[in-house]
VOPAGU-2260 file (C-alpha; in pm, 1 decimal, decimal comma):
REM VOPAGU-2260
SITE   aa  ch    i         X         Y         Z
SITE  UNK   A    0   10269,6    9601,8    8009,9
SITE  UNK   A    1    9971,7    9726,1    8170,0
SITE  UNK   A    2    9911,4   10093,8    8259,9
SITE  UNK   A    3    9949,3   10210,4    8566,6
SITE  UNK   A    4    9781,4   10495,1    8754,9
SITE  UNK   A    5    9973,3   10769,0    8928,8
SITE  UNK   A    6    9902,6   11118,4    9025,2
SITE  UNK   A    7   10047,9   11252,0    8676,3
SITE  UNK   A    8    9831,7   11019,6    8464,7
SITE  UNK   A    9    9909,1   10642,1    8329,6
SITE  UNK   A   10   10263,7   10509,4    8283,2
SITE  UNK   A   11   10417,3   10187,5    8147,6
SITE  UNK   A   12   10586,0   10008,0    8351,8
SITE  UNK   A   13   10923,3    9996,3    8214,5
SITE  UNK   A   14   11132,5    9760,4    8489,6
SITE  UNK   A   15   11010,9    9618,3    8815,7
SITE  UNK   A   16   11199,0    9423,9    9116,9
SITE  UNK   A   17   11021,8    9300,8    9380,1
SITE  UNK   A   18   11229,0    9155,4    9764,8
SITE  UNK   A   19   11036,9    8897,5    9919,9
SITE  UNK   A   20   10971,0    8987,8   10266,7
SITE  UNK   A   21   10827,2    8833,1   10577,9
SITE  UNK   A   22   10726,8    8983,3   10920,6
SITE  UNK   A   23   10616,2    8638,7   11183,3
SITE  UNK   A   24   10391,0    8457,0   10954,2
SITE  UNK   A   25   10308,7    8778,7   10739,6
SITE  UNK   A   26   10421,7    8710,0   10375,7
SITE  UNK   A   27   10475,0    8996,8   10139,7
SITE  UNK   A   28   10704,2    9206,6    9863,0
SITE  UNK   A   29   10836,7    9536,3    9819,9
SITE  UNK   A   30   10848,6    9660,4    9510,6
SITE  UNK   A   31   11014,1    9922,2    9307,4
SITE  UNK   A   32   10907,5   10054,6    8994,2
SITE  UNK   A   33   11039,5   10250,9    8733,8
SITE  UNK   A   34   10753,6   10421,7    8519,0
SITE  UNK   A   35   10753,0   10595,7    8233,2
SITE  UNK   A   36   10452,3   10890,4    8148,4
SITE  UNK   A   37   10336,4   10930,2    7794,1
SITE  UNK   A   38   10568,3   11282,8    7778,4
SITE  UNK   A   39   10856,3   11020,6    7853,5
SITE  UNK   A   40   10876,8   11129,4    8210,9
SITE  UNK   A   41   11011,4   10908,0    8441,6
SITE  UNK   A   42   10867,4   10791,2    8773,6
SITE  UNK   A   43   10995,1   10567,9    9073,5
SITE  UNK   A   44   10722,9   10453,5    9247,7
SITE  UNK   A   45   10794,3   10207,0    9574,5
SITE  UNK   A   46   10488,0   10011,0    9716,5
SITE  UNK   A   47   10421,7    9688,2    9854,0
SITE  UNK   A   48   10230,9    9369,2    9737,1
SITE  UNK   A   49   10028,0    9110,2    9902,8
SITE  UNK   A   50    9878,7    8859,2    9744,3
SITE  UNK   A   51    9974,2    8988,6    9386,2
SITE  UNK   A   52    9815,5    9371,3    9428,6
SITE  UNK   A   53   10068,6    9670,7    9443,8
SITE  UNK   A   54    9966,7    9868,7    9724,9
SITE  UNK   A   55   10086,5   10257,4    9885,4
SITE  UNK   A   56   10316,6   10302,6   10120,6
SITE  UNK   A   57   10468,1   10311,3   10391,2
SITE  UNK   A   58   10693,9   10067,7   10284,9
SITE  UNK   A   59   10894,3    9952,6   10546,0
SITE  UNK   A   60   11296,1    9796,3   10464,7
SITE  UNK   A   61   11513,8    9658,6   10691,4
SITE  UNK   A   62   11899,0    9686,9   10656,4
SITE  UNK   A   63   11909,6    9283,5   10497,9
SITE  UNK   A   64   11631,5    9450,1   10265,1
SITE  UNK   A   65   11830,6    9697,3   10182,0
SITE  UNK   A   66   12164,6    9471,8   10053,8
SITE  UNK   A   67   11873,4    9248,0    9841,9
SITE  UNK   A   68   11765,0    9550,3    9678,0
SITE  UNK   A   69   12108,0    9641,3    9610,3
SITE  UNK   A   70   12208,6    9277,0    9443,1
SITE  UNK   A   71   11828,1    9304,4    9319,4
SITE  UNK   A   72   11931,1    9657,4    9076,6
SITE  UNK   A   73   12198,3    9470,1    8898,1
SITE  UNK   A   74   11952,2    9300,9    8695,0
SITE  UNK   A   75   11744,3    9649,4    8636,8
SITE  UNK   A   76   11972,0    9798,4    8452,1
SITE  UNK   A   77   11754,6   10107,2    8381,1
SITE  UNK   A   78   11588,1   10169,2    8737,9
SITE  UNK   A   79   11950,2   10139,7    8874,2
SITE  UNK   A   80   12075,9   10418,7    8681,1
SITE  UNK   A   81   11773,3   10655,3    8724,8
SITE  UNK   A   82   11809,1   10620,1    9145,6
SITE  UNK   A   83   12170,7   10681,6    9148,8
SITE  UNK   A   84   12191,1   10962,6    8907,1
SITE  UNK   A   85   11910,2   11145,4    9023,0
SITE  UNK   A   86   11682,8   11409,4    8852,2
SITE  UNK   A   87   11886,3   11493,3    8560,9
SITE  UNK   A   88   11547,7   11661,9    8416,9
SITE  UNK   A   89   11561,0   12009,8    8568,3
Protein backbone atom coordinates (compact mmCIF):
# COMPACT_ATOMS: atom_id res chain seq x y z
CA UNK A 1 0.00 0.00 0.00
CA UNK A 2 0.82 3.48 -0.44
CA UNK A 3 2.57 5.64 2.20
CA UNK A 4 0.94 7.78 4.11
CA UNK A 5 1.95 11.06 5.74
CA UNK A 6 1.53 11.77 9.42
CA UNK A 7 3.17 13.99 11.87
CA UNK A 8 5.80 11.12 12.83
CA UNK A 9 6.83 10.46 9.21
CA UNK A 10 5.27 7.85 6.49
CA UNK A 11 3.37 4.71 7.51
CA UNK A 12 1.82 1.75 5.66
CA UNK A 13 -1.35 1.38 5.87
CA UNK A 14 -1.84 -1.86 7.46
CA UNK A 15 -6.01 -2.22 7.68
CA UNK A 16 -8.62 0.32 6.74
CA UNK A 17 -12.64 0.41 7.22
CA UNK A 18 -14.48 2.96 5.92
CA UNK A 19 -18.88 3.63 7.10
CA UNK A 20 -20.67 5.15 4.41
CA UNK A 21 -22.31 8.17 5.61
CA UNK A 22 -24.80 10.72 4.41
CA UNK A 23 -25.93 14.14 5.84
CA UNK A 24 -29.32 15.54 3.28
CA UNK A 25 -27.83 14.99 -0.05
CA UNK A 26 -24.12 15.15 1.30
CA UNK A 27 -22.43 11.76 0.50
CA UNK A 28 -19.32 10.75 2.35
CA UNK A 29 -17.11 8.02 4.57
CA UNK A 30 -15.44 7.87 7.74
CA UNK A 31 -12.59 6.14 7.92
CA UNK A 32 -10.33 4.50 10.35
CA UNK A 33 -6.92 3.58 9.87
CA UNK A 34 -4.50 1.58 11.45
CA UNK A 35 -0.82 2.65 10.44
CA UNK A 36 2.20 1.31 10.98
CA UNK A 37 5.74 3.73 11.15
CA UNK A 38 8.94 2.31 9.81
CA UNK A 39 10.14 1.74 13.82
CA UNK A 40 6.91 -0.56 13.79
CA UNK A 41 4.94 2.01 15.68
CA UNK A 42 1.48 1.91 15.44
CA UNK A 43 -0.94 4.72 14.57
CA UNK A 44 -4.86 5.12 14.46
CA UNK A 45 -5.63 7.76 12.42
CA UNK A 46 -9.65 8.66 11.87
CA UNK A 47 -10.52 11.06 8.92
CA UNK A 48 -13.09 11.41 6.46
CA UNK A 49 -13.33 10.93 2.60
CA UNK A 50 -15.16 12.59 -0.13
CA UNK A 51 -14.89 11.77 -3.34
CA UNK A 52 -12.01 9.16 -2.74
CA UNK A 53 -9.44 11.73 -0.71
CA UNK A 54 -8.85 11.05 3.11
CA UNK A 55 -9.26 14.23 4.73
CA UNK A 56 -8.63 15.69 8.80
CA UNK A 57 -10.97 15.82 11.15
CA UNK A 58 -13.44 16.60 12.85
CA UNK A 59 -15.04 13.59 12.10
CA UNK A 60 -18.37 13.58 13.14
CA UNK A 61 -20.36 9.81 14.18
CA UNK A 62 -23.65 9.39 15.06
CA UNK A 63 -24.82 6.62 17.51
CA UNK A 64 -26.09 4.23 14.12
CA UNK A 65 -22.34 5.12 13.07
CA UNK A 66 -21.15 3.99 15.91
CA UNK A 67 -22.93 0.16 15.90
CA UNK A 68 -21.54 0.04 11.90
CA UNK A 69 -18.19 0.65 13.08
CA UNK A 70 -18.60 -1.85 15.65
CA UNK A 71 -19.95 -4.79 13.08
CA UNK A 72 -17.35 -2.92 10.66
CA UNK A 73 -14.02 -4.11 13.29
CA UNK A 74 -14.95 -7.70 13.02
CA UNK A 75 -13.49 -7.90 9.73
CA UNK A 76 -10.21 -5.77 10.93
CA UNK A 77 -8.98 -8.07 12.94
CA UNK A 78 -5.80 -6.08 13.76
CA UNK A 79 -7.26 -2.40 14.16
CA UNK A 80 -9.88 -4.06 16.49
CA UNK A 81 -7.43 -5.31 18.83
CA UNK A 82 -5.11 -2.21 18.90
CA UNK A 83 -8.42 0.21 19.97
CA UNK A 84 -9.58 -2.04 22.62
CA UNK A 85 -6.34 -2.89 24.22
CA UNK A 86 -4.93 0.37 24.20
CA UNK A 87 -1.27 1.62 24.36
CA UNK A 88 0.43 -1.42 25.44
CA UNK A 89 3.82 0.47 24.28
CA UNK A 90 4.71 2.47 27.38
Amino acid sequence: MAAVSTPWGEARRVEELSIAQRAGERRFASLVQLLETERGERLVRFAYTTGGVARRGPVTLRTRDIERLHAALERTPELRATLLAGDRER
